[in-house]
N, C-alpha and C positions, 0 to 999 in steps of 0.2 A: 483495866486493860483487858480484852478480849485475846485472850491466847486459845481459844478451843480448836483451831487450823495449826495452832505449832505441832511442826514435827520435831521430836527431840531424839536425840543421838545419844552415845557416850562421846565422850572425849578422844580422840586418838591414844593420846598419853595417862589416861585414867586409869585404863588395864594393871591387873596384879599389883595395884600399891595400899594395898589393903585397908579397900575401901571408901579412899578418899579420890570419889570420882563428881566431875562436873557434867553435867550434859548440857547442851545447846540445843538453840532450833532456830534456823538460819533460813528458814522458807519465808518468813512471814516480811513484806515488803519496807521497806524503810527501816528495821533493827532486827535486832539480834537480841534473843534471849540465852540466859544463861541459870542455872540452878545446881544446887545440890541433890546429886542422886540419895542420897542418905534421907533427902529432907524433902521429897517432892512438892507438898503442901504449903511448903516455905517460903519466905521470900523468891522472886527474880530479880537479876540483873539483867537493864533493857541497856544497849549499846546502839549507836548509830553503824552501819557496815564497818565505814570506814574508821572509825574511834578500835571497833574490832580487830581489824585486818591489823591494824596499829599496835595494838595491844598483843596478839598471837606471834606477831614477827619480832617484838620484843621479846616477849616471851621465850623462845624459841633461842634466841642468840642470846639470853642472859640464862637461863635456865639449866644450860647442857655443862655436866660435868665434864671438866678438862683433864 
């Protein structure tokens, strides 16, 4: 897989949890990349947008301490 145009981020919610951060790179047409900051060399996870979009808005309503 050609990812040399990914743009990669940090995560929103990666900040100050010491160290256990994912980045993304969401430019590239038709998926989404996903990796470990720790481990850039490492594996990716490739996602279709929508499998993404899917997965973040779970995340988000199951994730958040009550």
């Amino acid at each position: 897989m050609d990812m040399t145009d990914a743009r990669w981020r940090t995560a929103t919610r990666s900040s100050n949890n010491g160290g256990n951060c994912v980045e993304v790179a969401d430019n590239l047409p038709g998926r989404v990349l996903v990796r470990d900051s720790k481990d850039r060399a490492g594996g990716v996870l490739t996602f279709a947008p929508d499998a993404w979009r899917a997965f973040v808005g779970s995340a988000g309503r199951h994730g958040r301490a009550g």
